[in-house]
One Martini backbone bead per residue (centre of mass of N, CA, C, O) as a GRO file, in nm:
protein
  105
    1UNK     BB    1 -10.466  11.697  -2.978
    2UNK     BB    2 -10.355  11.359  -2.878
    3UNK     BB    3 -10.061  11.212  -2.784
    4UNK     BB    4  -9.777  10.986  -2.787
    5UNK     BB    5  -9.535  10.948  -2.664
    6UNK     BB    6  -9.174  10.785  -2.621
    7UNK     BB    7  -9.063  10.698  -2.341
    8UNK     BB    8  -8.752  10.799  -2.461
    9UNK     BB    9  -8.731  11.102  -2.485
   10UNK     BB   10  -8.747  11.260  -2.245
   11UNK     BB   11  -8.487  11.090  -2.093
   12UNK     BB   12  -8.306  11.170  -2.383
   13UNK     BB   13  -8.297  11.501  -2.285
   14UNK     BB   14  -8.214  11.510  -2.006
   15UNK     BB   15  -7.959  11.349  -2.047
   16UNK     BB   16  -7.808  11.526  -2.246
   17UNK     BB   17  -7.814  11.777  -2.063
   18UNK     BB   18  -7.626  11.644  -1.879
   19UNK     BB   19  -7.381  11.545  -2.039
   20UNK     BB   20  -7.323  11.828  -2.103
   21UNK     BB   21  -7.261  11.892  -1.824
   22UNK     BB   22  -7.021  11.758  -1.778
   23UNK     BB   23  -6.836  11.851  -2.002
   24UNK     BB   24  -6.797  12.105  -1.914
   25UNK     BB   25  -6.675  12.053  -1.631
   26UNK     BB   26  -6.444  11.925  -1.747
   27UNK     BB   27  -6.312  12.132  -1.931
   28UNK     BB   28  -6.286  12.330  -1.700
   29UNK     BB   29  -6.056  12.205  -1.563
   30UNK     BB   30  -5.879  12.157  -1.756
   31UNK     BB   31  -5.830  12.502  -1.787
   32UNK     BB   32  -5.753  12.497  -1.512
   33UNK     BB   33  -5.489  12.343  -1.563
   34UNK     BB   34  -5.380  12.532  -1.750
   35UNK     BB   35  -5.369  12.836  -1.600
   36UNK     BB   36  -5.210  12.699  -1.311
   37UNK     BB   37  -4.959  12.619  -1.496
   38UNK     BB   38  -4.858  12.941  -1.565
   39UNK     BB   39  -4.946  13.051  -1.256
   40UNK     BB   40  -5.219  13.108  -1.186
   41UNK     BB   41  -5.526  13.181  -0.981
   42UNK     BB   42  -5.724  13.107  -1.134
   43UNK     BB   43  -6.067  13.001  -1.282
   44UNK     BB   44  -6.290  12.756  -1.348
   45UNK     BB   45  -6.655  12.721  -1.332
   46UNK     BB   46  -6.880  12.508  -1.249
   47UNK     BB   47  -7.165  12.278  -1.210
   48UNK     BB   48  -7.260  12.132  -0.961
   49UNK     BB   49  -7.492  11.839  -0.976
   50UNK     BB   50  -7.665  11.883  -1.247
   51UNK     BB   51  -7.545  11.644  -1.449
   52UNK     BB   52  -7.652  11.434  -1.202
   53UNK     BB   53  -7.946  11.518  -1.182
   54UNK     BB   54  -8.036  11.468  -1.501
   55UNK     BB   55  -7.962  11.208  -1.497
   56UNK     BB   56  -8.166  11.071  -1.239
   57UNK     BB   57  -8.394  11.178  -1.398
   58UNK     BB   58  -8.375  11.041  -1.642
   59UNK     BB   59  -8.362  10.743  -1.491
   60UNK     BB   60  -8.678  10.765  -1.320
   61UNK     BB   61  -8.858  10.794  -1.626
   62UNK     BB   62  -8.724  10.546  -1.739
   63UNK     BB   63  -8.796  10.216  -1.809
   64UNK     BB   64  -8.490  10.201  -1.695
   65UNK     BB   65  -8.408  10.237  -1.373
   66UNK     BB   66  -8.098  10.178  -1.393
   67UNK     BB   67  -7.992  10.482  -1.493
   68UNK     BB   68  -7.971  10.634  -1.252
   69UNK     BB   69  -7.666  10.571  -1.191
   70UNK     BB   70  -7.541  10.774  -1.408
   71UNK     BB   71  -7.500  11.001  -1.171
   72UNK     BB   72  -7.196  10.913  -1.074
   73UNK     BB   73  -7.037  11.044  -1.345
   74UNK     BB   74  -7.038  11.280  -1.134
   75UNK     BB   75  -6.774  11.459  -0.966
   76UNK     BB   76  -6.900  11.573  -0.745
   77UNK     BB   77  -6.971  11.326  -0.611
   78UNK     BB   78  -6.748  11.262  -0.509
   79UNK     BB   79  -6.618  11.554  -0.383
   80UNK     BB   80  -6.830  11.509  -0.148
   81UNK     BB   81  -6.746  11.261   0.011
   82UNK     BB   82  -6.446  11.345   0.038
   83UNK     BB   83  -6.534  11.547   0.198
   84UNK     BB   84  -6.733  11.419   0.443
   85UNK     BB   85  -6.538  11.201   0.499
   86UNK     BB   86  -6.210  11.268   0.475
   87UNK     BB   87  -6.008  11.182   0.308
   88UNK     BB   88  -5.635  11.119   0.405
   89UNK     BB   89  -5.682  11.199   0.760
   90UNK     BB   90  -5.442  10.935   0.814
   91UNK     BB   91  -5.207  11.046   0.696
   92UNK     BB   92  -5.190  11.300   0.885
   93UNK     BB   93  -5.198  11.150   1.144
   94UNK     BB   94  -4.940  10.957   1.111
   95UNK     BB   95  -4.767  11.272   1.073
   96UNK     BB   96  -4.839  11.358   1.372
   97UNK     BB   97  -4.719  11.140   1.520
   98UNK     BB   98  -4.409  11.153   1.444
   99UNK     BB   99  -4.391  11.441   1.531
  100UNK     BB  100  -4.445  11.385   1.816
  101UNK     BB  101  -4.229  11.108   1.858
  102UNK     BB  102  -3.941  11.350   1.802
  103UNK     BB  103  -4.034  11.523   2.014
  104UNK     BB  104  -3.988  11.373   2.213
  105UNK     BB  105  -3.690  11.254   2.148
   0.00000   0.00000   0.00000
């Protein structure tokens, strides 16, 4: 016996194990930052990339495509620009430079 789903459960269910992935990786985090401010080095790591691929594979099955872009959601994607692009980079050179400056004069 064959039968049709409708074409929403299937990217309705990954997208579901997505979220519940972000929630996670929050979760995550904030436990960390409640652990390293008792003083602790430890952390609680979570799973980079995950629930922002379940994201975007369950908009890319889903009949409206544009609900892909909800993968930018996941922080990690975030986190991995701000590492490539190195943001920041500017306020280090013109402290670098002031003391250069510094030592000059």
């Amino acid at each position: 016996m064959w039968f049709k789903m409708h074409p929403w459960v299937f990217p309705a269910i990954i997208g579901g194990i997505g979220f519940l992935y972000l929630i996670l990786n929050i979760a995550a985090i904030i436990e960390t930052k409640k652990i390293q401010s008792k003083g602790s080095d430890h952390h609680i790591s979570g799973i980079p990339f995950l629930g922002g691929i379940h994201l975007f594979i369950a908009g890319i099955i889903s009949p409206i495509k544009w609900l892909a872009i909800l993968c930018v959601l996941d922080f990690t994607f975030w986190w991995f620009l701000y590492g490539i692009f190195d943001i920041g980079v500017k306020d280090d050179v013109e402290s670098e430079i002031e003391q250069k400056e510094d030592i000059i004069k």
